[in-house]
N, C-alpha and C positions, 0 to 999 in steps of 0.2 A: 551217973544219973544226970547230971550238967548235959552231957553231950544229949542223952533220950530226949531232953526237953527243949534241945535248939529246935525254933520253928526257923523257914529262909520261906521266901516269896517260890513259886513254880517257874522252870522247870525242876524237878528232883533229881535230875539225869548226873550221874558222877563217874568220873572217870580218874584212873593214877596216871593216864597221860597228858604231862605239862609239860607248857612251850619250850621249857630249857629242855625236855628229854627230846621231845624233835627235834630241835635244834640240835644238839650234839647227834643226833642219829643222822641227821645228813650229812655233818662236818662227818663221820664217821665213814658215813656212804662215800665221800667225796677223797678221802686216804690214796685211794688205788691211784685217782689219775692227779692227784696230788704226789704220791712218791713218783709214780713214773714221771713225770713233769721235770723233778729234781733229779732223776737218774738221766734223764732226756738233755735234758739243758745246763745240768752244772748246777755249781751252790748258788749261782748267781739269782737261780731260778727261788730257791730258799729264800736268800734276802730281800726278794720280791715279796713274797709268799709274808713274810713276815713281819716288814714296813707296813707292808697295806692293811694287816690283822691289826697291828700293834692302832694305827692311823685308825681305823675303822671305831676300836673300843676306845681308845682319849677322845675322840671327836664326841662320840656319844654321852661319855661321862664329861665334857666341860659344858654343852649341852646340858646337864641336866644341873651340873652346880651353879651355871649362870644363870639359868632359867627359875634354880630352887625348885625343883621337880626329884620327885623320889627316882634313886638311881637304877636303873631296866637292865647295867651291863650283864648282870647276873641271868639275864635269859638268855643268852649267848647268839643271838642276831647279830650282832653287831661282830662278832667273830665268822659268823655263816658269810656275814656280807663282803667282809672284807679278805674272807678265802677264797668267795665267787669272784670277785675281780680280779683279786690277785691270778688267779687263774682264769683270767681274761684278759692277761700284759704278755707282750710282747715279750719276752727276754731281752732282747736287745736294747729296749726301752729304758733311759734314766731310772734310777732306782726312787726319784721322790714321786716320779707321774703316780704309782699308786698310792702314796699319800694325799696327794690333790684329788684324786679321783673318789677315793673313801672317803675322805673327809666330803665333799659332796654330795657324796651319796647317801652317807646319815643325816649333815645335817639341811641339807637342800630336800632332798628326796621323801629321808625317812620324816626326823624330827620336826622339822616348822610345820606338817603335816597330821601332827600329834603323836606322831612315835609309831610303834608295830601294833600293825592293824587299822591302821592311819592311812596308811599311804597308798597313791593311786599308782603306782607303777614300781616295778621289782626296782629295788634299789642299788641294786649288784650292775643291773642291765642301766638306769640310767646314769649311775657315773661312767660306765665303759662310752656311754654318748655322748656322756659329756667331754670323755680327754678326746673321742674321735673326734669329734667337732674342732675340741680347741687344740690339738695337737699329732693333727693329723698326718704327716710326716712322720713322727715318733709311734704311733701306734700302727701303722701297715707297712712298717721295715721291721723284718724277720730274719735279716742277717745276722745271724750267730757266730761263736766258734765251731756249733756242732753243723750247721749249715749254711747256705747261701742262694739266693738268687730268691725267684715266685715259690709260693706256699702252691698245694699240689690243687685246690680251685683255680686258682689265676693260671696255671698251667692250664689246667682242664678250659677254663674259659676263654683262652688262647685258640684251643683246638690241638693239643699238644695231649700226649699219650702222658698217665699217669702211673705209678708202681698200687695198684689197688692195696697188694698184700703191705707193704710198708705204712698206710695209711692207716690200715684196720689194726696195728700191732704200735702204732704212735712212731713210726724210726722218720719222721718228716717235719718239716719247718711247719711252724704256727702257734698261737699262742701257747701259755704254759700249760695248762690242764686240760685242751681241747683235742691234742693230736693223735690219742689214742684212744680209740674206740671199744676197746676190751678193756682197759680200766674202767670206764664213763657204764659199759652196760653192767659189770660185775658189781659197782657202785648201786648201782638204779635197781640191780635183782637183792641186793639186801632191802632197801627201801621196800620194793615189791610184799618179801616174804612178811616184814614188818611189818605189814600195812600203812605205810603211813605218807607211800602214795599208791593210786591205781593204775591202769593202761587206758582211760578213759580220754585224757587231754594227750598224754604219749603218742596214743594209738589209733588217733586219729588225725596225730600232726603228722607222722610219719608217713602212714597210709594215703594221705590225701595230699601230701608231694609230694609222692613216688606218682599216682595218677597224673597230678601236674605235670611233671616231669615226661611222662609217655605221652601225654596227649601235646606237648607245647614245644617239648626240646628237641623237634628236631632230631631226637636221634631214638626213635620209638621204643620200645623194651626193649635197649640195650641193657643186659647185666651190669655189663662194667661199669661201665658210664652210673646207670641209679647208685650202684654201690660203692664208689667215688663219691658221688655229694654224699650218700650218706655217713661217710666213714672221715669225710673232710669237713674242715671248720666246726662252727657250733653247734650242731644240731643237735646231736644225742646231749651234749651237756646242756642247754636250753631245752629241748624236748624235756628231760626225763627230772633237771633240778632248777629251773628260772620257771621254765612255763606252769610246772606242778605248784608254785609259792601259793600256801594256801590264803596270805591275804591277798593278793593280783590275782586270779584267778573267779570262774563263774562259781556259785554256789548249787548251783541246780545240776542236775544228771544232765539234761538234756543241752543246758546253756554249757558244760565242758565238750563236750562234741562238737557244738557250735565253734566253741574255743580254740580247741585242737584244725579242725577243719578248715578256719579262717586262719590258723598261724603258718595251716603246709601251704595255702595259696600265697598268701603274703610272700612267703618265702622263697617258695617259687617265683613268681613276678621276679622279686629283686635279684633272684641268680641268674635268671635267665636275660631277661629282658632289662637291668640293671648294668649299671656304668663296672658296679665291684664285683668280688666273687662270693661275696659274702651274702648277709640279710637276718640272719635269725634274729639278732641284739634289734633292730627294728621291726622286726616282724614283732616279736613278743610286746615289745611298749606298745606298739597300738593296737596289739590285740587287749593290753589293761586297758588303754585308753577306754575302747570299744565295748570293756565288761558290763558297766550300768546297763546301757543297751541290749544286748543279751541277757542279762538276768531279768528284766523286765519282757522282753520277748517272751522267755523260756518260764519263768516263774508261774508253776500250775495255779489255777483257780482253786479257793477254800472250797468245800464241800457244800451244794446251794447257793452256789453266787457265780454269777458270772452266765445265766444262761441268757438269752434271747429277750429282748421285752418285748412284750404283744401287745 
């Protein structure tokens, strides 16, 4: 009878999905090119993977004991964040770089920001800027045991012939969760079925630097070539799990398109026309950058407001 008599203020809108079941539903989506990562690269790639999680959840929790803030570990952010970096290191890279880097990323990025749903830029994406910036040497050597030499963009952006099929299946140098493209989409198509993202920012970063790419690169609908960048570096993994982050992200139908559309130009620009082979980790931050702006573009007029004055 207690419960019939609770009054709450409007909306009445109720839902059994909470942020800790998305969250473990991406860390879940993200397994495939997480084990392949660790069959890829060795255990080395694991004690990556693991420093950075471990780094990512104390950073959060001393955060919240120093602050005297009720403890958030338990929404498992702080685990998503620090598996997305993790799986955005080098292998080769010192094992504390992703301790430095997750620790920045919650408590720079997330936390002095107010915590999840706070913050203006994916926080996965701005510690990976921030070790690039400050240790940039360590972060664009890819020499391994399992390989050696340029990652299969910096070949392509040489003008050197790449192995397409080795790219789309992961058997190539690059970071740890990024080099295979069939774990990254098998990932993204559980998300899909679950709803709990759409093809809306996807599929429209993808589609609209593929056009970049035919209109800009120099080497007009080539097959190979589009499907090279797309099967190399970040993209599908920021396409389908940084760019979807639903607080970085437009809220509106129309400002995600916007979203997606501005992130394959970006992208484009920096591949092409770009010193590195890369771009997606910068493309994405200033497309959050960018978000207020968009959503204020995009955001419809209430019903009776907004027409013309006479």
């Amino acid at each position: 009878m207690s419960e019939l008599k609770k009054v709450s203020s409007n909306p009445h809108v109720r839902s059994f999905v909470t942020t800790n079941k998305i969250m473990l539903c991406v860390i879940a989506a993200l397994m495939p090119a997480t084990c392949f990562g660790i069959y890829n690269f060795g255990l080395r790639a694991l004690f990556h993977i693991i420093i950075t999680v471990l780094s990512a959840v104390g950073s959060e929790l001393a955060f919240d004991l120093i602050c005297k803030k009720k403890i958030t570990i338990g929404d498992f952010s702080a685990v998503l964040t620090g598996l997305l970096l993790a799986l955005n290191l080098p292998v080769s890279a010192p094992l504390w770089i992703g301790a430095v880097g997750a620790a920045f990323a919650i408590v720079v990025v997330k936390m002095l920001f107010g915590g999840l749903g706070q913050n203006f830029m994916n926080p996965a994406l701005g510690g990976r800027c921030f070790l690039l910036i400050s240790f940039t040497s360590l972060m664009t050597n890819f020499d391994c045991d399992a390989y050696s030499g340029a990652t299969p963009l910096a070949a392509l952006k040489a003008g050197e012939r790449v192995n397409v099929y080795n790219m789309v299946i992961g058997k190539t140098a690059g970071t740890i969760g990024e080099t295979s493209m069939v774990a990254i989409v098998l990932g993204a198509c559980f998300l899909l079925l679950l709803g709990i993202i759409d093809l809306r920012i996807p599929g429209s970063y993808i589609v609209s630097f593929v056009i970049f790419l035919c209109l800009f690169s120099r080497h007009g609908i080539d097959p190979d070539y589009i499907a090279a960048h797309l099967s190399g570096g970040g993209l599908m993994l920021g396409a389908f799990f940084m760019a979807t982050d639903y607080v970085t992200r437009p809220i509106t139908r129309a400002g995600q398109y916007v979203f997606g559309i501005l992130l394959g130009i970006m992208t484009g620009i920096f591949r092409v026309f770009g010193a590195g082979a890369e771009g997606v980790s910068y493309a994405i931050i200033f497309g959050n950058l960018l978000v207020p702006l968009i959503e204020k573009i995009t955001c419809p007029k209430p019903f009776g407001r907004g027409g013309e004055k006479r």
